[in-house]
N, C-alpha and C positions, 0 to 999 in steps of 0.2 A: 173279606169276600162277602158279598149280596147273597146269594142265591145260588150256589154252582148246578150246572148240568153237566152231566157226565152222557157222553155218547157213545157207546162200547160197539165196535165193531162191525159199525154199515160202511160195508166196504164191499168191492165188486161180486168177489168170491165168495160173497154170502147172501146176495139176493136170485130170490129164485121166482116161484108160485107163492111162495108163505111171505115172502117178507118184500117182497116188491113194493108197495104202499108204504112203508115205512119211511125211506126217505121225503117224502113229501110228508109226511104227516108230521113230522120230526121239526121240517123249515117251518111250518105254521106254529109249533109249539116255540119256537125259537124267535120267532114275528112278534110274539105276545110281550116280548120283550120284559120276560119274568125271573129271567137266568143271567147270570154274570158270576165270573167266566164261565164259558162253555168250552166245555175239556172230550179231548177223541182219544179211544185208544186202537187200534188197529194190531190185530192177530197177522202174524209171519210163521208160517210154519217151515221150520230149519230144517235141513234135509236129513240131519241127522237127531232132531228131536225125536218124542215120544209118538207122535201121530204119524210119523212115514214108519217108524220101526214097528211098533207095538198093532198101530189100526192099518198100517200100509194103506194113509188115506196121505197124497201128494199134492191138494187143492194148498190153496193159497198161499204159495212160496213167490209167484212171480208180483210185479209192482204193477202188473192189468190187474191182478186181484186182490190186492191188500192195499192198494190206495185208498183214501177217502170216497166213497160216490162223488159222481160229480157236483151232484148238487147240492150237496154240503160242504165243496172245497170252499167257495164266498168265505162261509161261517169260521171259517176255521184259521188260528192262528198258528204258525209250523212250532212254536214253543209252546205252544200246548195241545199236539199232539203228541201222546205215547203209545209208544210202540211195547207189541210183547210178544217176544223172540220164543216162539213155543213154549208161552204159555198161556193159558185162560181166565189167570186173574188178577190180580192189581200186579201194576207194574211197579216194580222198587221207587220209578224217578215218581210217578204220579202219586206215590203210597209220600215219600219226601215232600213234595208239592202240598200236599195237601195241608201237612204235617206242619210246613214252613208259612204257612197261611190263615192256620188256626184253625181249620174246617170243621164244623160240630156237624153239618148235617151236608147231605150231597142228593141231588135228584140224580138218578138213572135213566136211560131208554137205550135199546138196540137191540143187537142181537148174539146169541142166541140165548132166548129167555134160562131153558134149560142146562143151558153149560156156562156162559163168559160172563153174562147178567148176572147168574146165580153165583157165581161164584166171586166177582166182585164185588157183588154186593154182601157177599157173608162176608167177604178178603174186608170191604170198610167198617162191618161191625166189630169184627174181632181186633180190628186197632182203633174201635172206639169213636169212629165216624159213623153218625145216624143214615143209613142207607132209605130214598123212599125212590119206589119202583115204579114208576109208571107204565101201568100196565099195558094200556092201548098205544100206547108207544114200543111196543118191543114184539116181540114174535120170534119163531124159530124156524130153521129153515129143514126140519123135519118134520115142522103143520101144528096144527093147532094142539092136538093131542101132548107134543112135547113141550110147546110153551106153555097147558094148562098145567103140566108136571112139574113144570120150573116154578110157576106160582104156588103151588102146592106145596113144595120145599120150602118156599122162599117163608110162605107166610107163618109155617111152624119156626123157622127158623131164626128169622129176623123178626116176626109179628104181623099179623094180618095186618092192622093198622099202618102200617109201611108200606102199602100195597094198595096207592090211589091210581084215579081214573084222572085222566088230563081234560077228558071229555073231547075229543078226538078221534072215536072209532065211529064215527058215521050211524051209529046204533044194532053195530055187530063186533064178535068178537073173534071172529073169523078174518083174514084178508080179504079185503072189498075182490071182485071178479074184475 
């Protein structure tokens, strides 16, 4: 592997006000033609998972909201997107993939910084995959407030230094309006 990009979870059911910008800024980081492969994983929340029982939150069970955006399907090949059946962090096939591949280091962006980002991203440190976050690439769909919280985990966590700029945010770090 080159370069992998990891794209977590822009998918319909998770763009709102916060992370609408995202898919677009995502295809331009993807243009630069600096990643290969570039890997999706898309969140399914099962009806009988932890998030309908526990948060009694019912979003993205249907295939209008946990498909790929549209404008990332181009990019995307159907064997390397992974799917994660109510959960929010490395999927087992992607965690294998990886594994079967030799992967030392892996770029991130998506969403949500503070839960499926951060948690992947710790899920590739603790088996030993260099996790780097690209910041202005990712966002949450609870606002800025919870994506600066996810960086703030992230960077105790994994190392600030794993926690670049793509140069990409238009020169905010906010959602463009």
């Amino acid at each position: 592997m080159l370069n992998p990009l990891l794209v977590v979870d822009v998918q319909p059911g998770f763009i709102n006000e916060f992370t609408h910008h995202l898919p677009q800024r995502i295809i331009r980081l993807i243009q630069q033609e600096n990643y290969n492969p570039i890997l999706f994983t898309r969140f399914i929340n099962l009806s009988d998972g932890p998030y309908c029982r526990f948060l009694d939150w019912h979003g993205c069970q249907e295939e209008s909201e946990t498909a790929l955006v549209s404008e990332l399907k181009p990019f995307a090949k159907p064997e390397l997107i992974f799917s994660k059946p109510g959960l929010c962090g490395l999927p087992d096939k992607l965690a294998d993939y990886l594994q079967q591949h030799h992967s030392q280091r892996l770029s991130i962006v998506g969403i949500d910084t503070d839960m499926c980002v951060l948690k992947v991203a710790m899920d590739l440190f603790d088996i030993g995959i260099e996790p780097v976050v690209l910041v202005d690439c990712c966002a949450s769909t609870a606002g800025l407030q919870a994506h600066l919280a996810g960086l703030a985990v992230l960077s105790r966590n994994i190392g600030a230094h794993r926690l670049c700029d793509a140069g990409l945010n238009e020169g905010t770090i906010a959602a463009p309006r």
